[in-house]
C-alpha positions as CSV (number, residue, x, y, z in Angstrom):
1,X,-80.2,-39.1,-13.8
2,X,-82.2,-39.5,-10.7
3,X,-82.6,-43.0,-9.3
4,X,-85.9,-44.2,-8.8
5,X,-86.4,-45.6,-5.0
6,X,-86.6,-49.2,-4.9
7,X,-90.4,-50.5,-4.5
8,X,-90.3,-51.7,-1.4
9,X,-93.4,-54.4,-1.8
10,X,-91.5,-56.4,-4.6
11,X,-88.5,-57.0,-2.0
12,X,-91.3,-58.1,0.9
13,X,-92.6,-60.3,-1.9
14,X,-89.5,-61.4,-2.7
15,X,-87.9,-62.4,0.3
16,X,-91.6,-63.9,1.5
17,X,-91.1,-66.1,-1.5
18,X,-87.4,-67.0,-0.3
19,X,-88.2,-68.2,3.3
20,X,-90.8,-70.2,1.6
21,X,-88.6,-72.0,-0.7
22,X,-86.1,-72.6,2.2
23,X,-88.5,-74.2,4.8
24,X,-89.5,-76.4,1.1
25,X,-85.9,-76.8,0.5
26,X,-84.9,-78.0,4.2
27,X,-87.4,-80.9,3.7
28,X,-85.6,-81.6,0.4
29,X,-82.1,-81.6,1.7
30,X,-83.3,-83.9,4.4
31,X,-83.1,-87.1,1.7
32,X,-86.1,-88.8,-0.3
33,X,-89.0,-90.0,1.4
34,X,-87.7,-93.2,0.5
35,X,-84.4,-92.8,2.3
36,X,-86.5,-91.2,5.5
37,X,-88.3,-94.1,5.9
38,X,-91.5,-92.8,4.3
39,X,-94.3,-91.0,6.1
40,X,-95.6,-94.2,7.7
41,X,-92.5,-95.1,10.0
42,X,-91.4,-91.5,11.2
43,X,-92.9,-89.6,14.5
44,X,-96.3,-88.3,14.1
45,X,-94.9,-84.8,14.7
46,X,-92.4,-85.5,12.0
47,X,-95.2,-86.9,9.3
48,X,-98.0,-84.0,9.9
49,X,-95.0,-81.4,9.7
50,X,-94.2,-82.7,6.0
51,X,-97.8,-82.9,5.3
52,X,-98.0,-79.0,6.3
53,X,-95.3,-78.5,4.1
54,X,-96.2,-80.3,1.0
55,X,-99.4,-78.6,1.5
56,X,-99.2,-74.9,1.8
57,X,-95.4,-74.6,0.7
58,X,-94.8,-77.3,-1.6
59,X,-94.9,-75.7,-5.3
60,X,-95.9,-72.5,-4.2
61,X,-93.8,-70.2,-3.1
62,X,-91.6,-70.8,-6.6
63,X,-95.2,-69.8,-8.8
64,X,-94.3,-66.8,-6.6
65,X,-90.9,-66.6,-7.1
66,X,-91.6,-66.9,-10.9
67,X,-94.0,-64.5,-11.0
68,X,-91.5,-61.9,-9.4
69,X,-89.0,-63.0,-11.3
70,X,-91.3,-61.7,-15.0
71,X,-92.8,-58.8,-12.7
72,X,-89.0,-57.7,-12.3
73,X,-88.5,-58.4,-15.9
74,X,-90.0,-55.0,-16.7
75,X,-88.7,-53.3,-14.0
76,X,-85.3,-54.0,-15.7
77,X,-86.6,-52.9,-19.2
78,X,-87.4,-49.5,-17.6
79,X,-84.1,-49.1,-15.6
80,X,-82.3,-49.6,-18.7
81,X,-84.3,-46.9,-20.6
82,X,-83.8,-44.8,-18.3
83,X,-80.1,-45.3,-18.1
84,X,-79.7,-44.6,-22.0
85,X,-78.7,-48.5,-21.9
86,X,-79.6,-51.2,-24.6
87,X,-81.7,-53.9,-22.7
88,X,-81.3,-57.0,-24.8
89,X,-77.2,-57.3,-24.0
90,X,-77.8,-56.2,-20.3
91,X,-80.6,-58.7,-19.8
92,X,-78.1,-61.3,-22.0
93,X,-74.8,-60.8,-19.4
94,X,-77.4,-60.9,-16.7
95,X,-79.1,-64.4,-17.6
96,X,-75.4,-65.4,-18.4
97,X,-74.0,-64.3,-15.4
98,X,-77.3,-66.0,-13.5
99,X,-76.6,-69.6,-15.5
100,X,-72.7,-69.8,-14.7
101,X,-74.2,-69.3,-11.0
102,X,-76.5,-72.2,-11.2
103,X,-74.0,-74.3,-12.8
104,X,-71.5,-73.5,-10.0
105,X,-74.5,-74.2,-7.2
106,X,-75.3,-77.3,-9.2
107,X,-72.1,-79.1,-9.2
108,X,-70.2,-77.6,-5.7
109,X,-73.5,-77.6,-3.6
110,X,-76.6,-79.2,-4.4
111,X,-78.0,-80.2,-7.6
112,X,-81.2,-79.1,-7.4
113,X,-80.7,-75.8,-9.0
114,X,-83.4,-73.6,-10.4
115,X,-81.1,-70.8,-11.5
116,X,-80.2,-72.8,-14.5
117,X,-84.0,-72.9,-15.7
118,X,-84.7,-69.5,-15.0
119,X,-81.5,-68.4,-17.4
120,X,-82.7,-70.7,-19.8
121,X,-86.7,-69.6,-19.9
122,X,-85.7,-65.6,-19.2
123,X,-85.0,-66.0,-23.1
124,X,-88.3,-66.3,-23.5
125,X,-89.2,-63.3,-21.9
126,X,-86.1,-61.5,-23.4
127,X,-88.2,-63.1,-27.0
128,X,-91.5,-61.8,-25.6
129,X,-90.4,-58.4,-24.4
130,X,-92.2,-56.4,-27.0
131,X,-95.7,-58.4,-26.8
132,X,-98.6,-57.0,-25.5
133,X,-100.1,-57.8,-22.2
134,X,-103.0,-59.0,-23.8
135,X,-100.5,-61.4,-26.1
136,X,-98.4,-62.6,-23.4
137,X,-101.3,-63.5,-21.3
138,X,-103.0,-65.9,-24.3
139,X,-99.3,-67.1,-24.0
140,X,-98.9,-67.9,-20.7
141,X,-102.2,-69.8,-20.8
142,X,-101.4,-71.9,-23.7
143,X,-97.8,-72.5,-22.0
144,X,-99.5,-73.5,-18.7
145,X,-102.1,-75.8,-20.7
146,X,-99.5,-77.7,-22.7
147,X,-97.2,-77.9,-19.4
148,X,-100.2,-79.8,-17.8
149,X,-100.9,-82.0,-20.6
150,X,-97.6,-83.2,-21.0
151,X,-97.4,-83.8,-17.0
152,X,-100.6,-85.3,-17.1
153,X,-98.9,-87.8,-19.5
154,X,-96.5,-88.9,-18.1
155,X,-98.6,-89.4,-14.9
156,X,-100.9,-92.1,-16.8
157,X,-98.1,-94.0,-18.4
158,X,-96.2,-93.7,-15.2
159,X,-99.7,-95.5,-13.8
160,X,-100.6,-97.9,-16.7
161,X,-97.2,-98.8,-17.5
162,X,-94.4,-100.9,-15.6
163,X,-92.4,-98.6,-13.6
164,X,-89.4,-101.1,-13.5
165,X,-87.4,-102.3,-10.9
166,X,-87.9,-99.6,-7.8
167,X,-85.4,-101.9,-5.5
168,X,-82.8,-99.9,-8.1
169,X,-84.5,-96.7,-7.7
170,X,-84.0,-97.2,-4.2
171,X,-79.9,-98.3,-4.3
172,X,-79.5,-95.0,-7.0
173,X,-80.9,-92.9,-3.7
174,X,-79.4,-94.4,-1.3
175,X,-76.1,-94.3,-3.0
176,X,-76.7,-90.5,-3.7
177,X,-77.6,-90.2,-0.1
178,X,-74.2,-91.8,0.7
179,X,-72.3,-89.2,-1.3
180,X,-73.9,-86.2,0.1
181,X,-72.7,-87.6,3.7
182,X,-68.8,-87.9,2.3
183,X,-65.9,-85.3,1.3
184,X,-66.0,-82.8,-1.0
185,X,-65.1,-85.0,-4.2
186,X,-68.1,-87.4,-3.7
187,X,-70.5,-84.5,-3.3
188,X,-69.2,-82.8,-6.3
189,X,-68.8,-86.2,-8.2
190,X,-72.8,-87.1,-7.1
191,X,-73.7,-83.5,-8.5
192,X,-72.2,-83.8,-11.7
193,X,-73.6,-87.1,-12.1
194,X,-76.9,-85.7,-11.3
195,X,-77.0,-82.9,-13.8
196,X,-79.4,-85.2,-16.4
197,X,-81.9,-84.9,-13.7
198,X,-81.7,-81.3,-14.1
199,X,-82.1,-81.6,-18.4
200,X,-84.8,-83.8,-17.7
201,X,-87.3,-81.6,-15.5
202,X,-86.9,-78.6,-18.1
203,X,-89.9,-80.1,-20.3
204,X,-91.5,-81.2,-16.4
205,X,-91.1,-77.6,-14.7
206,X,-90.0,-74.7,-17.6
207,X,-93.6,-74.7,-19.0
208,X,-95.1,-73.8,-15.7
209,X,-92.0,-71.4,-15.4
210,X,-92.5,-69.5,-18.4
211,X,-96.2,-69.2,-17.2
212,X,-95.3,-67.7,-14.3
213,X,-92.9,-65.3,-15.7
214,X,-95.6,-64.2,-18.8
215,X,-98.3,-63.3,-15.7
216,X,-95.7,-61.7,-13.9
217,X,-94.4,-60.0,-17.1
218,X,-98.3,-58.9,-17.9
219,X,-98.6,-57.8,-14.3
């Protein structure tokens, strides 16, 4: 069997995608707005960088990501035809293999994992796999519409409704930010404790996910 050469665009995409998500996640590591004082006390160098960064990288380059990721999707499908393999274990071990790695980032390094999500929505795609482009593109739509009803939701009762007390927002992020600056334990302790932040954004973020992935998939 002779390989088929890599297609070199995909990687340029990908790691384009990658460098965008780091210059996003540098921001993030950096602490919540909250904990940096907010965009009204910091340099004026320091508040139109973040600006620049919420606005072209903020979101974006993880649509793209996501869209590579489904794009790639078939790209697996073929190279396991090809090898005489059946896909749907291979694709299984694979988004195994890609949650236990999540997990592992999650809890030793920061928990702001997106490898979790992905595992969890590639069985959608793995579902999906036999749909027609035409099929997994009314899908992706009607993924993407309910995504942004349900966010748009809970923006208006986040706005019409009492918020609660944020001076214990505040402490819970300051007393995250306090762990991230300790030993190893506290770090791993804060992640761990932080892993129902990670439940929570599924409904949040896996619809636009899944969206992402079906285009990508169609494409």
């Amino acid at each position: 069997m002779t390989e088929r050469p890599r297609i070199l665009e995909v990687d340029a995409l990908r790691g384009f995608a990658l460098a965008g998500i780091l210059v996003v996640n540098v921001l993030t590591t950096a602490g919540p707005p909250g904990i940096r004082g907010g965009l009204a006390d910091v340099h004026a160098a320091d508040g139109a960088v973040e600006w620049l960064v919420v606005l072209l990288a903020q979101s974006k380059f993880y649509l793209l990501f996501s869209f590579l990721f489904g794009y790639s999707f078939t790209l697996q499908m073929d190279s396991a035809a090809r090898a005489g393999a059946r896909f749907v274990p291979r694709m299984s071990r694979r988004l195994a293999g890609l949650s236990v790695l999540g997990l592992a980032h999650a809890v030793l390094l920061y928990s702001g994992d997106i490898l979790m999500m992905y595992a969890l929505c590639g069985l959608v795609l793995l579902a999906a796999r036999n749909a027609g482009p035409a099929k997994a593109r009314r899908a992706a739509l009607g993924v993407y519409g309910v995504a942004g009803g349900f966010l748009l939701l809970v923006g208006l009762g986040a706005a019409l409704f009492d918020p609660g007390d944020l001076s214990e927002s505040a402490a819970v992020k300051a007393e995250l930010t306090a762990a991230y600056r300790g030993g190893f334990t506290e770090v791993v302790g804060a992640n761990i404790r932080a892993l129902t932040d990670i439940v929570a954004a599924l409904p949040l973020m896996g619809g636009y996910v899944v969206a992402a992935f079906l285009i990508g998939f169609v494409a």
